[in-house]
mmCIF file of the N, C-alpha and C atoms, coordinates in Angstrom:
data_MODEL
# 
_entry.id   MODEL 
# 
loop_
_atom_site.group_PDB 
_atom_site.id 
_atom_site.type_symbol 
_atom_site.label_atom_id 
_atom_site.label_alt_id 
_atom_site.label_comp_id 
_atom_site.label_asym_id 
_atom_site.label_entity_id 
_atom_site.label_seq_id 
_atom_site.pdbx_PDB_ins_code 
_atom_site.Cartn_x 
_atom_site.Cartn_y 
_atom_site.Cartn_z 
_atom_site.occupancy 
_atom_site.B_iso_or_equiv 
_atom_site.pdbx_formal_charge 
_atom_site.auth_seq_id 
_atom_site.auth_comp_id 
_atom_site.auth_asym_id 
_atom_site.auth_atom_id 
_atom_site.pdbx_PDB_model_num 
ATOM 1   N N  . UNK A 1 1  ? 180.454 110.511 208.284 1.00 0.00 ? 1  UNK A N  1 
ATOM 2   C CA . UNK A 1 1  ? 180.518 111.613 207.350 1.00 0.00 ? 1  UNK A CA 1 
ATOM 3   C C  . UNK A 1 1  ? 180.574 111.060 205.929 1.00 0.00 ? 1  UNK A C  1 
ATOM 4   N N  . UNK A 1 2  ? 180.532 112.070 204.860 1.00 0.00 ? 2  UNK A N  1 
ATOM 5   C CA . UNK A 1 2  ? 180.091 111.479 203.843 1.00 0.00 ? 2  UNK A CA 1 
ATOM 6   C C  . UNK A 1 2  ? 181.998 111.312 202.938 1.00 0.00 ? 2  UNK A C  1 
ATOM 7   N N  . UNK A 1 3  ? 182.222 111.122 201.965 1.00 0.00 ? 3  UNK A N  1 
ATOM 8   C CA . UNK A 1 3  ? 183.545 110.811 201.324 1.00 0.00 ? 3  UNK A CA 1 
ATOM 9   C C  . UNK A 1 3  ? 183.610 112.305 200.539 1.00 0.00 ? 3  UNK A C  1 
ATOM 10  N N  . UNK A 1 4  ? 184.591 113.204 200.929 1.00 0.00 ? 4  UNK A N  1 
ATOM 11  C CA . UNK A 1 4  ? 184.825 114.306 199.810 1.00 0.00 ? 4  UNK A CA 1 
ATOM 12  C C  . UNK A 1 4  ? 185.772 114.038 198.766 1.00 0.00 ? 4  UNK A C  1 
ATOM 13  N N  . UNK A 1 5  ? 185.467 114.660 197.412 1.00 0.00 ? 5  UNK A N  1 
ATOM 14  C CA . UNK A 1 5  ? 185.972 114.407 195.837 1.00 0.00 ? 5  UNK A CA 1 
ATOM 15  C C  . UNK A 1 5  ? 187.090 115.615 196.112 1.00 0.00 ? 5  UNK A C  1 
ATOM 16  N N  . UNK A 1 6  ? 188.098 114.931 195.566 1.00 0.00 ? 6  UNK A N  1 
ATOM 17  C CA . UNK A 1 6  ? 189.329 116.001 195.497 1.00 0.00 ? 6  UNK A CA 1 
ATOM 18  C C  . UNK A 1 6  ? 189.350 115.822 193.956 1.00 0.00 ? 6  UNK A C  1 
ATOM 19  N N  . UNK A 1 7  ? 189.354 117.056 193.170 1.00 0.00 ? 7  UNK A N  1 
ATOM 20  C CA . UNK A 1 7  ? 189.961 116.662 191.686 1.00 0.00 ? 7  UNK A CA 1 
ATOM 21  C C  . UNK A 1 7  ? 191.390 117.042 191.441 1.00 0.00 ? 7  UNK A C  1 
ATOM 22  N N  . UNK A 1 8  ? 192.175 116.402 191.212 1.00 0.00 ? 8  UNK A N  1 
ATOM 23  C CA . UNK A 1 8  ? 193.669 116.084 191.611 1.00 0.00 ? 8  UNK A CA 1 
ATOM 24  C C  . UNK A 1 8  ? 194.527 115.269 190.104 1.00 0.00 ? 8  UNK A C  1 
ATOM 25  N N  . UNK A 1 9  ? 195.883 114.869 190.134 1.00 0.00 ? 9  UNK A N  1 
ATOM 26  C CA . UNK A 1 9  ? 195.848 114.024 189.184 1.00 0.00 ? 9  UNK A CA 1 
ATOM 27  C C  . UNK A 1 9  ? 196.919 112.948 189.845 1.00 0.00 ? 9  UNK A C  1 
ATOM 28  N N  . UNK A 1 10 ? 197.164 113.023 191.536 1.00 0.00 ? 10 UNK A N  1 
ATOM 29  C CA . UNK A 1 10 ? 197.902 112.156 192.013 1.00 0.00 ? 10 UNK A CA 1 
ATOM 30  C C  . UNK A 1 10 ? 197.616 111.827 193.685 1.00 0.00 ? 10 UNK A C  1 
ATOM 31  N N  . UNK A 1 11 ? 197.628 110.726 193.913 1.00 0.00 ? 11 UNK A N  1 
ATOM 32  C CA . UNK A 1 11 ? 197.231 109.944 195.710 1.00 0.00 ? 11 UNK A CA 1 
ATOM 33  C C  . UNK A 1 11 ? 197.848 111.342 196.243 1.00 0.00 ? 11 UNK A C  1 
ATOM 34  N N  . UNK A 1 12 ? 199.508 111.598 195.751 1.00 0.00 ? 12 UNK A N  1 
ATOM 35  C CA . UNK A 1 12 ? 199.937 112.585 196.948 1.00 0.00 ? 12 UNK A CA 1 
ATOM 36  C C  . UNK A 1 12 ? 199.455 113.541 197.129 1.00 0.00 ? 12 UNK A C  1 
ATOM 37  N N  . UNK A 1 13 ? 198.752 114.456 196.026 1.00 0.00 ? 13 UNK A N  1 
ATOM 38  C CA . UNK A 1 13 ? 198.124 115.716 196.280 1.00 0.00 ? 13 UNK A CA 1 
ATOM 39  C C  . UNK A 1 13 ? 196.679 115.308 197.142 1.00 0.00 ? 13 UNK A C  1 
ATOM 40  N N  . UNK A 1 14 ? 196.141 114.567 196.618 1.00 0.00 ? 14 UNK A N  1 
ATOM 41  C CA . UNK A 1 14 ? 194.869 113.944 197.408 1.00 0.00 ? 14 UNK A CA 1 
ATOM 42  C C  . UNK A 1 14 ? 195.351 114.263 198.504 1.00 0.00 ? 14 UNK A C  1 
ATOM 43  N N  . UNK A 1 15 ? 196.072 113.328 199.471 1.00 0.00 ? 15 UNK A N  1 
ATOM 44  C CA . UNK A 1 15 ? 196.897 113.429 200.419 1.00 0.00 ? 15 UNK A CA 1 
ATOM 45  C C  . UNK A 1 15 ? 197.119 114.792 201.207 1.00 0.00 ? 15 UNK A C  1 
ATOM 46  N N  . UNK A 1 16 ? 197.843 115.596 200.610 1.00 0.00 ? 16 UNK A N  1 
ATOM 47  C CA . UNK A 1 16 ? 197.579 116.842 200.918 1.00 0.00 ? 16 UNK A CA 1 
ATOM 48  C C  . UNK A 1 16 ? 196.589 117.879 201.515 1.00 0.00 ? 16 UNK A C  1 
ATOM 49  N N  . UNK A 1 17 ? 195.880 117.310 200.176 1.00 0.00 ? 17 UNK A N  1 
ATOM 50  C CA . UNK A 1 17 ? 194.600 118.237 200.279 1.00 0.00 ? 17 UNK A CA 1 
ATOM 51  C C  . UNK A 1 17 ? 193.587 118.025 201.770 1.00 0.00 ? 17 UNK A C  1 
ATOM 52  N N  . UNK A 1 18 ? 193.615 116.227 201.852 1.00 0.00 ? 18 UNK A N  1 
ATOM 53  C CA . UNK A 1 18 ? 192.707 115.654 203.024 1.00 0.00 ? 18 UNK A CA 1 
ATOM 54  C C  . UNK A 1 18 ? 193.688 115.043 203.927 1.00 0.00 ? 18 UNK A C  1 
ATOM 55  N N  . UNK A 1 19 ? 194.495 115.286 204.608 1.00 0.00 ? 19 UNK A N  1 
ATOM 56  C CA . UNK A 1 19 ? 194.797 114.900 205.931 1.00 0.00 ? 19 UNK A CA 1 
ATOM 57  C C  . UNK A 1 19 ? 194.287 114.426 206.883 1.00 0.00 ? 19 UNK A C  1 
ATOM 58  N N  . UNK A 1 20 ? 193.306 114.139 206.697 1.00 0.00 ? 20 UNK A N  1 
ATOM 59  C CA . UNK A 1 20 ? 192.251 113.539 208.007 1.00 0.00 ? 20 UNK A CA 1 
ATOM 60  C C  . UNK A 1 20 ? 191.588 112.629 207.287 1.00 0.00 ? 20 UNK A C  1 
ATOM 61  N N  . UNK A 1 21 ? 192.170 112.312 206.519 1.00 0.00 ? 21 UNK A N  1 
ATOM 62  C CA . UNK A 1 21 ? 191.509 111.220 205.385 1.00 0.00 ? 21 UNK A CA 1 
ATOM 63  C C  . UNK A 1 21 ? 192.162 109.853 206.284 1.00 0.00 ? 21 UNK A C  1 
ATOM 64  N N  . UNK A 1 22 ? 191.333 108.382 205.928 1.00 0.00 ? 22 UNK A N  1 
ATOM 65  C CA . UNK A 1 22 ? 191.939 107.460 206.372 1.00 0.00 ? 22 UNK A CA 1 
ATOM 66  C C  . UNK A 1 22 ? 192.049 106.435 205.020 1.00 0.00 ? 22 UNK A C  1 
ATOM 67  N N  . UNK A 1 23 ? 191.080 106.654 204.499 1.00 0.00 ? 23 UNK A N  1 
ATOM 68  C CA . UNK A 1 23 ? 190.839 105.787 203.098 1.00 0.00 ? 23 UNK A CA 1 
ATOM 69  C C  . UNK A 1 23 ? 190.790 106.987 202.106 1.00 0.00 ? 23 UNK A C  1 
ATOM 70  N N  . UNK A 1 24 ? 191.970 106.864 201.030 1.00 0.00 ? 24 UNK A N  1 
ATOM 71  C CA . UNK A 1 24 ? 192.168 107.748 199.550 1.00 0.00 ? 24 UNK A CA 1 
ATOM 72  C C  . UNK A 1 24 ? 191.997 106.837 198.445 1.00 0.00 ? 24 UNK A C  1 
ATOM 73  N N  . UNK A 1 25 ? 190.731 106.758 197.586 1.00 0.00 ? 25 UNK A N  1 
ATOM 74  C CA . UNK A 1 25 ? 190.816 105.725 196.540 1.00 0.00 ? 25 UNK A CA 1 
ATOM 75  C C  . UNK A 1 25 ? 190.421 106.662 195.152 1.00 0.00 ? 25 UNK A C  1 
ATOM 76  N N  . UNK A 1 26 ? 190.582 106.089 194.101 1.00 0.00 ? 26 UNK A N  1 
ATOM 77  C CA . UNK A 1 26 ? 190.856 106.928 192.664 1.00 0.00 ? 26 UNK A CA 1 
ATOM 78  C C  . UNK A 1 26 ? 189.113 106.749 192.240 1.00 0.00 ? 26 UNK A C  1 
ATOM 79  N N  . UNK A 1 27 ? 188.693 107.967 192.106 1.00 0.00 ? 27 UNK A N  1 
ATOM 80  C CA . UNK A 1 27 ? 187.368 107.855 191.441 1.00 0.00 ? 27 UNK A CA 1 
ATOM 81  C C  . UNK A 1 27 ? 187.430 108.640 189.943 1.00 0.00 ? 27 UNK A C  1 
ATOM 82  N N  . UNK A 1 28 ? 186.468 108.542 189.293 1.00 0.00 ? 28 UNK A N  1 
ATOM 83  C CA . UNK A 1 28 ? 186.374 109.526 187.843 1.00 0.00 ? 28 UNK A CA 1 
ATOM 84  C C  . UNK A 1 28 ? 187.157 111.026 187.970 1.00 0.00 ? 28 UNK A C  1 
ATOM 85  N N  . UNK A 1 29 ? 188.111 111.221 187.291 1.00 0.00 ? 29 UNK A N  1 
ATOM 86  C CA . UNK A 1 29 ? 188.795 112.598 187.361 1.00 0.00 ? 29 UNK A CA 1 
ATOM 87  C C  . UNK A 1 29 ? 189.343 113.398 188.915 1.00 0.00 ? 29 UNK A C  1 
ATOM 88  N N  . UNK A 1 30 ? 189.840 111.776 189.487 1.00 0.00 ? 30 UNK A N  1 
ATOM 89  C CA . UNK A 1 30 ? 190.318 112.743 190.901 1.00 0.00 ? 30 UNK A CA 1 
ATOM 90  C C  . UNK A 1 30 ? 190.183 111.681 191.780 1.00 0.00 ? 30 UNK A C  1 
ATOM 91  N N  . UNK A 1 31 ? 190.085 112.015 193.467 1.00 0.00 ? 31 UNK A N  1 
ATOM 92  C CA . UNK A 1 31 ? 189.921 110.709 194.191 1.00 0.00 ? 31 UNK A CA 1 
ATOM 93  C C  . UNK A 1 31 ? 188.858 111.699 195.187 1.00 0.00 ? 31 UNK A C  1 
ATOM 94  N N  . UNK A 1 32 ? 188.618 110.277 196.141 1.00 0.00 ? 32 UNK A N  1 
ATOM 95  C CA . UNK A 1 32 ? 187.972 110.190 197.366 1.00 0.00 ? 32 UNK A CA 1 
ATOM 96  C C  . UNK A 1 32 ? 188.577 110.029 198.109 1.00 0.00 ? 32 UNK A C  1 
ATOM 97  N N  . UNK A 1 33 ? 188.019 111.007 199.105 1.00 0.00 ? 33 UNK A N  1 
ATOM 98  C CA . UNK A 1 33 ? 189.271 110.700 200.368 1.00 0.00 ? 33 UNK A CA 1 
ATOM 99  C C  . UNK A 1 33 ? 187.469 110.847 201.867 1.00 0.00 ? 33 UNK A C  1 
ATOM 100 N N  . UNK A 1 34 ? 187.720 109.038 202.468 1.00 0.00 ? 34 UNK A N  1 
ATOM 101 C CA . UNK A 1 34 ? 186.983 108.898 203.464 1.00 0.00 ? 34 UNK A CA 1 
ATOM 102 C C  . UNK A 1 34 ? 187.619 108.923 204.849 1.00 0.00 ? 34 UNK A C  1 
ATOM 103 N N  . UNK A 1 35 ? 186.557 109.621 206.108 1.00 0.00 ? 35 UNK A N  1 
ATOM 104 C CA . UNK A 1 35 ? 187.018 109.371 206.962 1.00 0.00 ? 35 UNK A CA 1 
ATOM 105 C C  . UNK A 1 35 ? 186.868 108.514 207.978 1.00 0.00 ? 35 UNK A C  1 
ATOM 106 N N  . UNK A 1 36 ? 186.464 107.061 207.432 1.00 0.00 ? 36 UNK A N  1 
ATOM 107 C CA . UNK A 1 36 ? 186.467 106.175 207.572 1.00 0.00 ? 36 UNK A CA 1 
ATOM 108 C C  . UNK A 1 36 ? 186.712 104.796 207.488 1.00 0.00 ? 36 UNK A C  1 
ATOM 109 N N  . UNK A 1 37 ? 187.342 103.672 207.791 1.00 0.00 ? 37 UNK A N  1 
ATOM 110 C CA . UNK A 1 37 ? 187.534 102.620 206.727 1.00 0.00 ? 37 UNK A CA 1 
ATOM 111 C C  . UNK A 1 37 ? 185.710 101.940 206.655 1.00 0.00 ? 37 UNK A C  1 
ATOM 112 N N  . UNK A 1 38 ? 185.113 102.253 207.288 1.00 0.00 ? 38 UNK A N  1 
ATOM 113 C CA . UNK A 1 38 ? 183.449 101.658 207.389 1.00 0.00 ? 38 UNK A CA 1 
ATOM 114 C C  . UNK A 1 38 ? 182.504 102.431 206.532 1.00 0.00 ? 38 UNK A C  1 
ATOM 115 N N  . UNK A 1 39 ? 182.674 103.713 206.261 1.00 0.00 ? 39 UNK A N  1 
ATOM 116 C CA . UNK A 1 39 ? 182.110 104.603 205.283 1.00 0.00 ? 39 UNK A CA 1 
ATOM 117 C C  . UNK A 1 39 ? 183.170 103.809 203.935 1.00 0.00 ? 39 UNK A C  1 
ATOM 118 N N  . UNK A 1 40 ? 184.303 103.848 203.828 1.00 0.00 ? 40 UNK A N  1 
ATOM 119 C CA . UNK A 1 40 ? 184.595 103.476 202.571 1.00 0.00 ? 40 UNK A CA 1 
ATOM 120 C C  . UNK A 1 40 ? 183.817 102.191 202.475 1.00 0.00 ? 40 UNK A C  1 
ATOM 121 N N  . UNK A 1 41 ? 184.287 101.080 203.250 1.00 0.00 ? 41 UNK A N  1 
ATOM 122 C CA . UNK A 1 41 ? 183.389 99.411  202.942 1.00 0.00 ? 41 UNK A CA 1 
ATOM 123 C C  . UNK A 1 41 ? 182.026 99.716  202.262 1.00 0.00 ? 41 UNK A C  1 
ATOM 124 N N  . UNK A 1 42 ? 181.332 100.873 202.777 1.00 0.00 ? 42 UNK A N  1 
ATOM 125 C CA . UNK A 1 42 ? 179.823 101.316 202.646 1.00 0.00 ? 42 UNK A CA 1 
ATOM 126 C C  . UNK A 1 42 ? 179.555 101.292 201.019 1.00 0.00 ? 42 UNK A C  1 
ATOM 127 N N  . UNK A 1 43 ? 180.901 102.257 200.328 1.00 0.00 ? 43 UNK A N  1 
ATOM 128 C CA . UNK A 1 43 ? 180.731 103.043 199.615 1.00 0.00 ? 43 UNK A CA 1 
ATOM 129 C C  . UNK A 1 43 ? 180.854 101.976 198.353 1.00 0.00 ? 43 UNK A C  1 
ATOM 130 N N  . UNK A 1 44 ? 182.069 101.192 198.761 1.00 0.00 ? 44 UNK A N  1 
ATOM 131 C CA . UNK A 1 44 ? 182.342 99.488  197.851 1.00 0.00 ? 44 UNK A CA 1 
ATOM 132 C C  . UNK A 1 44 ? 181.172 98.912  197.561 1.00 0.00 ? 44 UNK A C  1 
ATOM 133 N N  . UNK A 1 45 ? 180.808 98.708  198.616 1.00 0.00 ? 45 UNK A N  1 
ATOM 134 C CA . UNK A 1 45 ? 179.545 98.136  198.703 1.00 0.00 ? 45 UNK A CA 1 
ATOM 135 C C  . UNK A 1 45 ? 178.593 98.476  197.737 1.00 0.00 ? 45 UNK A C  1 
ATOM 136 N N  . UNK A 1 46 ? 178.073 99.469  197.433 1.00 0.00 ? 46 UNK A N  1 
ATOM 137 C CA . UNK A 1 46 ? 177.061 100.138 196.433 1.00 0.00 ? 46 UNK A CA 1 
ATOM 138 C C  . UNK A 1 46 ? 177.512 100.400 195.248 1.00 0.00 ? 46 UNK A C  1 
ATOM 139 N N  . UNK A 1 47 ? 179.198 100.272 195.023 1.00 0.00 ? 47 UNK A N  1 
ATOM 140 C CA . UNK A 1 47 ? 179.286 100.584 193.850 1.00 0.00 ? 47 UNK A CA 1 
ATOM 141 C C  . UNK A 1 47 ? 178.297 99.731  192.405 1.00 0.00 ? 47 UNK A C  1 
# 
C-alpha cells in the first residue's frame, strides 16, 4: 500500500490518527505513516 500524509504537528497525533501504521516519519507540514517497514525502505530510497 501506498504511505498516507497525516497533517498533524506531533508523532502522537500521527499515532492516533494511523494505528495500523508500522513506520511514522516527519515529512513537509505533518508525517507519514507506512504500513510497512519495506514500503518505507522503498520510500528512503527515492528520496
Amino acid at each position: 500500500m501506498r504511505p498516507t500524509f497525516i497533517p498533524c504537528a506531533s508523532r502522537s497525533t500521527a499515532k492516533r490518527h494511523a494505528p495500523w501504521a508500522v513506520v511514522i516519519t516527519r515529512a513537509d507540514g505533518g508525517f507519514l505513516a507506512f504500513d510497512s517497514v519495506t514500503t518505507h525502505a522503498t520510500w528512503r530510497r527515492q528520496k
